[in-house]
Structures are given as C-alpha cells and as structure tokens.
C-alpha positions as CSV (number, residue, x, y, z in Angstrom):
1,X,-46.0,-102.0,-2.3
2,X,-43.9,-99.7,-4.4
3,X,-40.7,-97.6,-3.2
4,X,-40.8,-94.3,-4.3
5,X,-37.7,-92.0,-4.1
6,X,-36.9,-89.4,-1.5
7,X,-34.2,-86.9,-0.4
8,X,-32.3,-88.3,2.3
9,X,-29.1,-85.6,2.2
10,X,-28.7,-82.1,1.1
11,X,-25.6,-79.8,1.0
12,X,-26.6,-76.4,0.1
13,X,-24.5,-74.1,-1.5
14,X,-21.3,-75.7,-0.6
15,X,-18.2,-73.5,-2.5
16,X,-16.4,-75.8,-5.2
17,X,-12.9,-75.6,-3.7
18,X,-11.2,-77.4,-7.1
19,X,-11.2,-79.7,-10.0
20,X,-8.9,-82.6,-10.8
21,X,-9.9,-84.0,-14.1
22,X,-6.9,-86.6,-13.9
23,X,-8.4,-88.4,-11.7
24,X,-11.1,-91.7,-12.3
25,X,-14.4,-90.0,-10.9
26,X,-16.6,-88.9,-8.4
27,X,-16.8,-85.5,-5.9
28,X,-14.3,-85.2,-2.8
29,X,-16.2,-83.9,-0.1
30,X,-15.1,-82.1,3.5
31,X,-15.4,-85.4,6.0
32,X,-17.2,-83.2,8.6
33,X,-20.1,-82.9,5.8
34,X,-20.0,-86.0,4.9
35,X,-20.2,-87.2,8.8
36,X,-23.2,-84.7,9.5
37,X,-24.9,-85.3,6.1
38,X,-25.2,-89.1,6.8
39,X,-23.9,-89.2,2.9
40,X,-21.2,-91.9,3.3
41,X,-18.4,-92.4,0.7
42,X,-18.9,-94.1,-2.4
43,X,-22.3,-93.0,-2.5
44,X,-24.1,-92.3,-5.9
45,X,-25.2,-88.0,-5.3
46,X,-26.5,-85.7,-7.9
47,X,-24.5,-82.5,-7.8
48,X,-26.5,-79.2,-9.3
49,X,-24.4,-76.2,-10.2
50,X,-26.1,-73.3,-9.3
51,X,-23.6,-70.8,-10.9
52,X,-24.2,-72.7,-14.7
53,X,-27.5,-75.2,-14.1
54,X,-24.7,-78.1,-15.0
55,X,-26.0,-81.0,-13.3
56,X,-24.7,-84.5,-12.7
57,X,-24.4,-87.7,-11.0
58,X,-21.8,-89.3,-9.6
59,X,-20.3,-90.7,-6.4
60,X,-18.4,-89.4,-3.0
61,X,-14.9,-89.6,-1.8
62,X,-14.2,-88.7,1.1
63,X,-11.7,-85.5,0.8
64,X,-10.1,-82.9,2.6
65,X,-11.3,-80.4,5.9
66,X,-13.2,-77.6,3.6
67,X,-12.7,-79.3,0.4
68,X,-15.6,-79.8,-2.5
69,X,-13.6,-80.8,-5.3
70,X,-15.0,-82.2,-8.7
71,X,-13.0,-85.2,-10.2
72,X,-12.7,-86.5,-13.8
73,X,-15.3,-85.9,-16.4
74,X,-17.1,-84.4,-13.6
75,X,-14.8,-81.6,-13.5
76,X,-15.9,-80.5,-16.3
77,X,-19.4,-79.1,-14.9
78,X,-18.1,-76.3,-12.4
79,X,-15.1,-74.1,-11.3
80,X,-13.5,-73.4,-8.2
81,X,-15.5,-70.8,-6.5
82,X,-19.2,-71.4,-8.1
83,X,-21.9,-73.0,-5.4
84,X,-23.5,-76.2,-6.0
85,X,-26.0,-78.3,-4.1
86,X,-25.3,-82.1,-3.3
87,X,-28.0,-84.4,-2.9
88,X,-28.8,-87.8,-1.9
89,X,-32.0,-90.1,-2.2
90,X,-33.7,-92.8,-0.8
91,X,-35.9,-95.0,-1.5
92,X,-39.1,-95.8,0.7
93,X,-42.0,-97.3,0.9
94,X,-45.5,-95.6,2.5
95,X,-44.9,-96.6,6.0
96,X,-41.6,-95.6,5.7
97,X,-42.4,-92.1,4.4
98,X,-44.4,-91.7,8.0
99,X,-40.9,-91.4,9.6
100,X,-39.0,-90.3,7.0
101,X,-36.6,-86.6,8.0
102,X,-34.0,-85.2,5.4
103,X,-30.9,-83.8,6.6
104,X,-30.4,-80.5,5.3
105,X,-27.0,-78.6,5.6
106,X,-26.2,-75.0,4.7
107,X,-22.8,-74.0,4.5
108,X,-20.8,-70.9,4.3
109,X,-18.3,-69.6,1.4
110,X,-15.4,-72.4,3.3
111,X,-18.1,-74.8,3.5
112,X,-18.6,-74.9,7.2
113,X,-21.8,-76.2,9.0
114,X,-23.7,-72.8,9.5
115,X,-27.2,-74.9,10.0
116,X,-28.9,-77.3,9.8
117,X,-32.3,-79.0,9.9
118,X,-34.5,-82.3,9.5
119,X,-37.0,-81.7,6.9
C-alpha cells in the first residue's frame, strides 16, 4: 500500500515578527503555536508568504511568546510585518486517512490563538 501526503498542521496568517539572516537556518516559532499545532521543533514546514508568494521549506525552532521569525537564507523570503502560512504534512496510508484530522490555527496580527479547528 502506498503513503500518500497530507496536512497534519496549519498556521494561518501568523505576522512575521523578524529576520535573522546570521543565523544557520530554519523559522522560530511562538512555543504556544507550536504546542497547539502539534508541529514540534526541528520539524521540516513549508512556509508560504502571502504578502510576496515567496515560498519555502525549512525547519522549526522553537522561539519566543509571539515570535515568527525567519532565519538564514530563509530570511530572505519575507519581512517583519507580512503574513505567511506554516504548514506541516504527513504521510498516510488509506486506513490511516479514515481517521486522519488536521489542526488548523488562525492567528491574530501578535499571533495569538484566535481559533481553531480539526479539519
């Protein structure tokens, strides 16, 4: 049987609170989200920048209360202030798929929890 690849985590329209392009890599993201999210740290995301369609791949730190910070090259793709989505997939077989709920978080412009829902 064949996995096939699903979203397991989504951050919507969490505010990019800074850049650090001295640093090795990855996204530093508000623990709370992270917590809620299920994303844990060091996990490979795709982050899509809604304010320039920049989109990438990369991994999660785990940062500061509020913070969405790009790091490294990464920084390159986004300003403070612009709104991206995070996302993180899965991969699952059929039966698997049967039982299978996304966690879905929208955020605010300080990137607190507003909602949230299983898809």
């Amino acid at each position: 049987m064949s996995l096939r690849t699903f979203l397991q985590a989504k951050i919507h329209r969490a505010t990019l609170t800074g850049t650090c392009l001295d640093y090795e890599g990855s996204i530093s993201i508000c623990p709370e989200l992270l917590t809620t999210s299920g994303i844990h740290p060091f996990e490979q995301v795709d982050v899509y920048n809604l304010d320039n369609g920049e989109r990438l791949t990369t991994y999660t730190l785990s940062g500061e209360p509020g913070e969405i910070r790009l790091n490294g090259a990464a920084a390159h793709k986004g300003n403070p202030g612009q709104k991206v989505i995070i996302a993180a997939y899965c991969l699952l077989d059929e039966k698997e798929l049967q039982e299978h709920n996304p966690v879905v978080l929208l955020v605010d412009e300080t990137n607190r929890i507003k909602g949230r829902y299983n898809g």
